[in-house]
C-alpha positions in Angstrom: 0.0 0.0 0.0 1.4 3.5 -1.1 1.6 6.3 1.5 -1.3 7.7 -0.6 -3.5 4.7 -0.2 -2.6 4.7 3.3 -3.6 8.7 3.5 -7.0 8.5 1.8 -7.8 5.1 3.8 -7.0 7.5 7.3 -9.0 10.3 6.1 -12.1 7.9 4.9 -12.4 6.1 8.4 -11.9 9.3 10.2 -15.1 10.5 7.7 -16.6 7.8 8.6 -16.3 8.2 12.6 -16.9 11.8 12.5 -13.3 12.8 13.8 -12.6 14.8 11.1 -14.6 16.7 8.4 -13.7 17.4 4.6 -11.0 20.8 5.2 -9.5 18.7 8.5 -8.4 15.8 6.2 -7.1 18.2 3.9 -5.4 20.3 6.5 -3.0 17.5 7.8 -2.3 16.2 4.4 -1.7 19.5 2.1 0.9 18.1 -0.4 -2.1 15.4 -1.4 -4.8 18.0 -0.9 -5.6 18.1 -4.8 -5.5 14.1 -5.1 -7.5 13.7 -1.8 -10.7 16.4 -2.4 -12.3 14.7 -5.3 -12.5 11.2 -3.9 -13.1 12.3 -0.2 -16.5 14.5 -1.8 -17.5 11.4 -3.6 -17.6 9.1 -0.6 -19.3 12.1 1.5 -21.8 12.5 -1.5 -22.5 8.7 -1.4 -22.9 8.9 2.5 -24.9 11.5 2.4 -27.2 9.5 0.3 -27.7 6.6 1.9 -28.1 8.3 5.4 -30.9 10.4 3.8 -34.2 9.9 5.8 -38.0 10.0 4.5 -40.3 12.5 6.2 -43.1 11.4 8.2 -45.5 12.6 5.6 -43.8 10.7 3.2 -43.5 7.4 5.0 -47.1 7.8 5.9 -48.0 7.8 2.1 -45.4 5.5 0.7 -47.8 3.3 3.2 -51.1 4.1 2.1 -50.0 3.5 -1.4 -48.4 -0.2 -0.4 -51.8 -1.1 1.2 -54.2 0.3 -1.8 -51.6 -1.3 -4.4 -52.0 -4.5 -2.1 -55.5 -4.6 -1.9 -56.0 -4.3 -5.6 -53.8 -7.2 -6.4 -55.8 -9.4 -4.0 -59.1 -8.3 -5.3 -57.6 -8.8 -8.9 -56.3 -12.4 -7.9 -60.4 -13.4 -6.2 -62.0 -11.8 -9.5 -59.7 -13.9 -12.2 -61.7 -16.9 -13.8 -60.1 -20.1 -14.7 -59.3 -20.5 -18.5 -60.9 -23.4 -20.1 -58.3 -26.1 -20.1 -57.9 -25.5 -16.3 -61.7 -26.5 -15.9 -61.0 -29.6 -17.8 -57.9 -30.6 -16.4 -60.0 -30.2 -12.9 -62.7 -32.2 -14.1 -60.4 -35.4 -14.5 -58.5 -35.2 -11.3 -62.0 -34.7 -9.7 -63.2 -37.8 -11.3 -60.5 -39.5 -10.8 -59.8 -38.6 -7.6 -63.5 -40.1 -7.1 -63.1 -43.2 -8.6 -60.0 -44.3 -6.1 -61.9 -42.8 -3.2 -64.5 -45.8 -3.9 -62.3 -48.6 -4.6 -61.4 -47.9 -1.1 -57.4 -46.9 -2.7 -55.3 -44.7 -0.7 -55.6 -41.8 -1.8 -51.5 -41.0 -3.6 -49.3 -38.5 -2.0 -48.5 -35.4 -4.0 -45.2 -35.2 -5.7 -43.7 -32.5 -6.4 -42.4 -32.3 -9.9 -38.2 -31.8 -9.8 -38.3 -30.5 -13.4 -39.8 -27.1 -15.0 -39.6 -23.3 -14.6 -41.1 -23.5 -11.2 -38.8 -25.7 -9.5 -36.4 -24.0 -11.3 -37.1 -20.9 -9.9 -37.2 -21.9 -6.5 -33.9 -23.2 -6.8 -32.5 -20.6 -8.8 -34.0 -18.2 -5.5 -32.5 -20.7 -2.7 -29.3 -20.9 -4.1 -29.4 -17.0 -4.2 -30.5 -17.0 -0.9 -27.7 -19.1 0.7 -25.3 -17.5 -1.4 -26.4 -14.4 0.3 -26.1 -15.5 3.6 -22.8 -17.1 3.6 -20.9 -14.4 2.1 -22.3 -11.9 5.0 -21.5 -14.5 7.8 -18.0 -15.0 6.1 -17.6 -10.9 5.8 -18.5 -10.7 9.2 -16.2 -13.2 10.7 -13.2 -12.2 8.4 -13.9 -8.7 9.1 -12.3 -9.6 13.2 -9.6 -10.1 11.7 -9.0 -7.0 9.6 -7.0 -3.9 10.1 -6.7 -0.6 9.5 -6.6 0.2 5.7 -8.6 -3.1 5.0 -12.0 -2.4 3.2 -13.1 -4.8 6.0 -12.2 -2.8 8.7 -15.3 -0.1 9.1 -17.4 -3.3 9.1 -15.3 -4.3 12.4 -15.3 -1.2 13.7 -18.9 -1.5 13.3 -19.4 -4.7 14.8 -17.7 -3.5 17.6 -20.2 -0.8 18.3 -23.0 -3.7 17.9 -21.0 -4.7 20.7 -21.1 -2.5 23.2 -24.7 -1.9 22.1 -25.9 -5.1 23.2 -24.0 -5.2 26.7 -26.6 -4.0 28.5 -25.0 -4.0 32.4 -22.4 -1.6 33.2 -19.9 -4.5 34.1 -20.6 -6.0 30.5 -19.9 -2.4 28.5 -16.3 -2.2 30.6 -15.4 -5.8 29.8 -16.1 -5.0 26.0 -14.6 -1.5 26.0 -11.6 -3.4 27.4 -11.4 -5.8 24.9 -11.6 -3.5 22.0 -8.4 -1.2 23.8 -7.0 -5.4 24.0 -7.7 -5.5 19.9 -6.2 -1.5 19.3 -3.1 -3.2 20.9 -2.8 -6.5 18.5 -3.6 -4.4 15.6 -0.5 -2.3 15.5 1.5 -5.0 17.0 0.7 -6.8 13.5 1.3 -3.9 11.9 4.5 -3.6 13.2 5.2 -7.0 12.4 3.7 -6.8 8.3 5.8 -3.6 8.1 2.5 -1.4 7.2 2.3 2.2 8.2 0.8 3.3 11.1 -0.6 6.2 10.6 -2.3 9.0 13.2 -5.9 7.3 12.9 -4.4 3.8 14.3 -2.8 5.7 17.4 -5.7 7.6 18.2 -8.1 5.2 18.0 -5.8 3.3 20.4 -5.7 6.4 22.7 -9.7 6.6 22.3 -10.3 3.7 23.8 -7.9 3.5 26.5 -8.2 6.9 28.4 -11.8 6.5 29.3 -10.7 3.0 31.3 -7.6 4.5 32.4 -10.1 7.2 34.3 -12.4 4.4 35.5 -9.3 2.8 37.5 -8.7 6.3 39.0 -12.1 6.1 40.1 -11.9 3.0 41.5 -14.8 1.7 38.5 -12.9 -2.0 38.3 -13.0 -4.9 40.4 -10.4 -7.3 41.0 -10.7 -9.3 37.8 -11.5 -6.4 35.8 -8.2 -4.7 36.9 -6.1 -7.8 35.8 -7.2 -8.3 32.3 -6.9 -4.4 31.9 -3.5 -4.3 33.5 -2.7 -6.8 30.2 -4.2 -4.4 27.3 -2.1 -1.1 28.9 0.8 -3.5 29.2 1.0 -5.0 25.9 0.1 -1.7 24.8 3.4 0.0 25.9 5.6 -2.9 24.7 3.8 -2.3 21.1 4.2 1.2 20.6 7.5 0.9 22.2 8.2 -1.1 19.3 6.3 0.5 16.0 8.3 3.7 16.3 10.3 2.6 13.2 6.6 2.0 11.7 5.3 5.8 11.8 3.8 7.9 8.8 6.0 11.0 9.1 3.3 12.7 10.7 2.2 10.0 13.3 5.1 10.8 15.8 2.7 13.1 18.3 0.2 11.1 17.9 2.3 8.1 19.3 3.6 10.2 22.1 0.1 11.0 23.2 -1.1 7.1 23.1 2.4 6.4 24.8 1.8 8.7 27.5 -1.9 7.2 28.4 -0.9 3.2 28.4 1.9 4.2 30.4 -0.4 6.2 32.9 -3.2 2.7 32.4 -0.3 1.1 33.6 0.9 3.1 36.9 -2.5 3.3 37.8 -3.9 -0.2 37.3 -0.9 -1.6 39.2 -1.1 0.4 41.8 -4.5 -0.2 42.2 -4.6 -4.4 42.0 -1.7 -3.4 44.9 -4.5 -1.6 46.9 -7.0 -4.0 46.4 -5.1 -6.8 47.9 -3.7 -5.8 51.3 -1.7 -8.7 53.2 -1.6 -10.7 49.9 2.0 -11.0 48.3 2.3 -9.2 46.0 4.6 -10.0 42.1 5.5 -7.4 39.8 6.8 -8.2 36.6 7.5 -5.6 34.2 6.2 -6.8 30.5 8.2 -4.2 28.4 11.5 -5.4 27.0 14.7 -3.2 27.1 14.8 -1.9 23.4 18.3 -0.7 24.4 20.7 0.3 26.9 20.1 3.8 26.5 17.5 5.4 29.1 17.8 2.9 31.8 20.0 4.6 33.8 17.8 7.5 34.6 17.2 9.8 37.6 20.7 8.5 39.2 22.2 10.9 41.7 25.5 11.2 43.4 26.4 13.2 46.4 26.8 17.0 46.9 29.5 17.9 49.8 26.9 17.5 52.6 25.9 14.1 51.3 22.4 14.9 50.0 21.8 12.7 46.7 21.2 15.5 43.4 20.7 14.5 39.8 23.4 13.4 38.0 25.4 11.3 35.4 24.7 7.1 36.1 26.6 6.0 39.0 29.7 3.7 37.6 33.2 3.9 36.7 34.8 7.5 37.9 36.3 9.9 35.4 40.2 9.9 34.5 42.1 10.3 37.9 39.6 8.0 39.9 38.8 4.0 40.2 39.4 2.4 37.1 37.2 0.7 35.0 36.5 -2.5 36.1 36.9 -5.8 34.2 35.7 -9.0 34.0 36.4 -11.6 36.6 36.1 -14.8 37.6 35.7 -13.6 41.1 34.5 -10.7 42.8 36.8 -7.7 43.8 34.7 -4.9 45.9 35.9 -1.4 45.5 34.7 1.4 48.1 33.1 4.5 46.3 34.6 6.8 49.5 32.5 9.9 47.7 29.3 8.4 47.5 27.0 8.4 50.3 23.7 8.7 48.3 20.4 8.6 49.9 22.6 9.0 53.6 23.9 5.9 52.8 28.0 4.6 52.0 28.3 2.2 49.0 30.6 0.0 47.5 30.9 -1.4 43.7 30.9 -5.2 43.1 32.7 -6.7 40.2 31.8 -10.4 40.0 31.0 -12.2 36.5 29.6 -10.3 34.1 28.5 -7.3 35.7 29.8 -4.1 37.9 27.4 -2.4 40.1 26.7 -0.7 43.8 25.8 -1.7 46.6 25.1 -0.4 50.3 28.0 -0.7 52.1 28.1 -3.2 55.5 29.0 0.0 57.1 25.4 1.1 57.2 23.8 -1.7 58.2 23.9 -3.9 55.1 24.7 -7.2 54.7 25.9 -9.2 51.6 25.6 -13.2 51.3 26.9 -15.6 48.2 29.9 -13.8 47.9 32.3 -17.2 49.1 33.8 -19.7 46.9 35.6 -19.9 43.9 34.8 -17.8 40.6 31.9 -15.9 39.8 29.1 -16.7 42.7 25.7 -17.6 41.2 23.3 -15.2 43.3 24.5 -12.1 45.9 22.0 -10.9 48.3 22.5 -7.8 50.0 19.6 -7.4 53.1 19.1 -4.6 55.5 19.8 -4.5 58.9 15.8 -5.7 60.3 15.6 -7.9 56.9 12.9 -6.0 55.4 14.3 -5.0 52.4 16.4 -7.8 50.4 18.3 -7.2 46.8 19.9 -10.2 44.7 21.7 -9.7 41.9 22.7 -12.5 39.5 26.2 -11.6 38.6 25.8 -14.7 35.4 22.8 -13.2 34.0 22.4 -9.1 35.6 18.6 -10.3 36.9 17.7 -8.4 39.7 15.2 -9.0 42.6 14.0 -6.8 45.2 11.8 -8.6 48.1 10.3 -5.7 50.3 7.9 -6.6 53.7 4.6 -4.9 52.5 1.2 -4.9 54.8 3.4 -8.2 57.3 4.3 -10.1 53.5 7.3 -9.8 51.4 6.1 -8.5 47.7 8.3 -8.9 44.6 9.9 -6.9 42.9 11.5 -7.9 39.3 13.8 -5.0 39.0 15.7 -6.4 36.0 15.2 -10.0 34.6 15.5 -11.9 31.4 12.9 -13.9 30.2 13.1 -15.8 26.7 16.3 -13.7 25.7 14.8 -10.5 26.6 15.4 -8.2 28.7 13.1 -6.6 31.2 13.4 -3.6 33.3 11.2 -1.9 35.7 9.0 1.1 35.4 10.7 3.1 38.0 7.4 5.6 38.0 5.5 2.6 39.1 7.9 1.1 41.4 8.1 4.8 43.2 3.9 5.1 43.2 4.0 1.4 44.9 6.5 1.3 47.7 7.6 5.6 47.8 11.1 6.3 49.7 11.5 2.7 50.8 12.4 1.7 46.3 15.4 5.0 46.1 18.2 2.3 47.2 16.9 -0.9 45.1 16.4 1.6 42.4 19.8 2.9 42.9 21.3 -0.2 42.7 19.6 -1.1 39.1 20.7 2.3 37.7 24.4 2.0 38.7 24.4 -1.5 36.6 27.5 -2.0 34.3 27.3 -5.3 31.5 31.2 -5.6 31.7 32.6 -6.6 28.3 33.8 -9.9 27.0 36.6 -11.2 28.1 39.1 -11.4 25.4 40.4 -15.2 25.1 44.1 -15.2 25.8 45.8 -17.1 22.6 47.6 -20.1 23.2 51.5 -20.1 22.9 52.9 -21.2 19.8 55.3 -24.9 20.3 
């Protein structure tokens, strides 16, 4: 599909939802403007036609004029006499009819006759008829699966509305509205996936249909189950248009920050809410959106001023030139005080074991690490505060990390950074901060500091 095709197919759904009029389509897509006006005033003329409706007056003749026009013919059909050859061809049944009748014979069934213009008629009209009928059911059920651009897709959009319609409870309208934002989601994650533009239509739409849930969890509008299943459309929602960015129409990008902006909001909301709902029940978070790149995870880090009071800056790590070198892989683990850094009050030291570098509190304060003894890279560290309410582990093989906080007398989890079928996940820090407040800054200051050391380089063998 050209970016034209792809322009007009916008501009007609957005017609056809009453989003935008004729001079709106043609606003946002001036350089087309010319191409776009003559086939956009045909479709309205042809809308307008078929939306047209009769007067009363009207109707209420058009009636009158049925019934008279009715009458007539039934009053025609009584008066008609019987040609000739009818009369005869009566006359023998009749008689025959008679003479069976006293030979005591049973009297014959009718047949009907499988030959002639009758029959074929009928069948010419059944076939018609089924015809008819199975290309609307098979319209209607391929139509689910259409998307935007697909001359399908108003019918879906339609049946949709049918939807909502018929849910006649409260309770049944959310569940639907919920699974159309579920459907927004799967239609731009395919696509993403086809490599089709997504254009500002697709985004809205998406946008549309979540904010009005987003507000009913800020009201406190969903129960329990309702909040789960919508926590998985917002979700999947963010992971998608975290991922069709590459997919935009040139003038989609605002659009996409907008929809991006709401599922993430769905998101803080609906998981701090099925948190809420659920006091003295452990509690799992597991962020669903994969790191798309290193770049942005190592936000909102802080270091120390001279009185020790953490301000915004660069990612914790490896010091500039003159300070601690940058660490290397090992097959142990070397700890390295950060003398300079007592964020958030506290003293911290860097770990270098396996794979990764990164902070931790410092026993000094309270902390304890575990897992450190042993040969080579250890398999898990834990690091726990002093009453053992708060406990990180770090995977120094595979950079996961946990974070198991006492919540409401139970220990919730936290997936701070964990890889699941060769992706990587990291948590929403807004979310993690609406959940647990003060009590996240030091878990979340571990995960920022987080260094992937590089590759060891193999050390060649010695030549005999």
């Amino acid at each position: 599909m050209t970016e034209f095709e792809t322009r007009l197919n916008e501009c007609l759904e957005a017609l056809s939802e009453g989003r935008w009029d004729l001079d709106a389509c043609l606003r946002r897509y001036p350089q087309d403007a010319e191409a776009l006006r003559p086939l956009l005033l045909a479709t309205l003329t042809y809308a307008r036609a078929h939306d047209l409706q009769p007067g009363a007056e009207f109707a209420t003749k058009a009636r009158e004029r049925f019934l008279v026009a009715t009458g007539q013919r039934v009053t025609e059909a009584f008066d008609t006499e019987p040609s000739p050859s009818f009369f005869a061809a009566a006359r023998v049944r009749f008689l025959g009819a008679a003479q069976r009748m006293r030979a005591n014979a049973p009297a014959p069934r009718r047949r009907w006759a499988l030959s002639g213009p009758a029959f074929r008629g009928l069948a010419g009209a059944g076939i018609a008829a089924v015809m008819l009928l199975s290309f609307s059911a098979y319209t209607i059920s391929t139509a689910a699966a259409a998307l935007p651009g697909d001359w399908q897709y108003p019918l879906k959009l339609q049946t949709e509305r049918v939807r909502l319609a018929l849910a006649f409870s409260e309770d049944a309208k959310r569940d639907v509205r919920i699974d159309i934002a579920g459907e927004r989601a799967t239609e731009v994650e395919r696509m993403a996936n086809s490599g089709r533009i997504i254009g500002p239509g697709v985004l809205d739409r998406l946008a549309d249909q979540t904010a009005p849930l987003v507000q009913a969890v800020d009201n406190g509008e969903l129960d329990a189950s309702e909040l789960r299943k919508f926590a998985e459309v917002v979700e999947k929602q963010k992971a998608v248009l975290a991922l069709s960015a590459s997919q935009l129409s040139a003038d989609a990008q605002p659009n996409l920050e907008v929809a991006q902006d709401i599922s993430a909001a769905g998101v803080q909301k609906v998981v701090v809410a099925i948190r809420n709902s659920q006091p003295g029940v452990p509690f799992v978070y597991t962020p669903v959106v994969p790191l798309l790149s290193t770049e942005g995870v190592a936000t909102e880090t802080t270091t120390p001023t001279a009185t020790g009071t953490a301000t915004a800056s660069a990612t914790p790590g490896p010091t500039e030139e003159g300070g601690t070198p940058e660490p290397q892989p090992t097959s142990g683990v070397v700890i390295t005080p950060e003398d300079d850094d007592v964020t958030f009050g506290v003293s911290w030291v860097r770990v270098s074991a396996g794979a990764i570098s990164i902070l931790v509190p410092s026993e000094s304060d309270g902390w304890q690490m575990s897992g450190l003894s042993g040969e080579g890279a250890p398999a898990l560290v834990r690091v726990t505060n002093a009453n053992a309410t708060s406990i990180i582990t770090i995977n120094p093989r595979t950079s996961d990390i946990y974070w198991f906080i006492v919540k409401n007398g139970v220990f919730d989890e936290v997936q701070l950074r964990a890889t699941r079928d060769g992706q990587t996940f990291v948590a929403d820090q807004t979310v993690i901060r609406l959940l647990y407040g003060s009590d996240s800054d030091i878990p979340l200051y571990v995960l920022r500091s987080l260094d992937l050391l590089p590759e060891p380089i193999p050390t060649p063998e010695a030549a005999p």
